[in-house]
C-alpha positions, 0 to 999 in steps of 0.5 A: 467452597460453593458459591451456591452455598454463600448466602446472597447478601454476603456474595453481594456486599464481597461485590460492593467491597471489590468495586468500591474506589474509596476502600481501594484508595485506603487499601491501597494508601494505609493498607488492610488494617486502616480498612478494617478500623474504618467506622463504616465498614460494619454498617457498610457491609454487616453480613462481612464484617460479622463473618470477618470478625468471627474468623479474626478476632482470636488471633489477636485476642490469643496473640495479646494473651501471650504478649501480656504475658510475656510482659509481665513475665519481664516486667517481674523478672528485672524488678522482682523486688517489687511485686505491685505491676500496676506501679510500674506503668500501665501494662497496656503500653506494653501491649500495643504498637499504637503510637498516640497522635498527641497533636490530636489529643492535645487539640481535643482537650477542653480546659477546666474552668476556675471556680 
């Protein structure tokens, strides 16, 4: 590709990215995906994300449309005698390799008042 043909703002915020020392240290510390779920990168850098998100959002969209299926698909065939999946559990704990932080959620729960 030509550089000439990138736009400008793009070309100027790649530069930013590559000389900013708080990515490097989260690159370097929790790898690409923690830097790309930072709430600030699309603000930070919005030509790049918005170009970044356009070329990586349909693999994971397809690889979780294969997953779920896959899921049901075994979810059905050890309990075939009852079709209903959503009584089995929530289909999304299938899909994803995300580990709660329960100690977080656990803190951010307020208590419900008495009457």
């Amino acid at each position: 590709m030509d550089v000439n043909e990138v736009d400008i703002v793009f070309q100027e915020e790649i530069l930013e990215l590559k000389y900013d020392e708080e990515s490097k240290n989260s690159f370097n510390k929790h790898g690409i995906a923690k830097l790309l779920q930072n709430k600030k990168m699309p603000k930070l850098y919005p030509k790049m994300w918005e170009n970044m998100k356009n070329i990586l959002i349909p693999f994971p969209t397809s690889y979780l449309v294969e997953s779920g299926f896959s899921a049901v698909n075994n979810i059905m065939s050890k309990q075939r005698n009852r079709l209903n999946i959503t009584e089995r559990g929530d289909l999304r704990l299938f899909l994803t390799k995300i580990e709660p932080d329960i100690n977080e959620i656990i803190s951010k729960h307020q208590a419900q008042g008495s009457y």
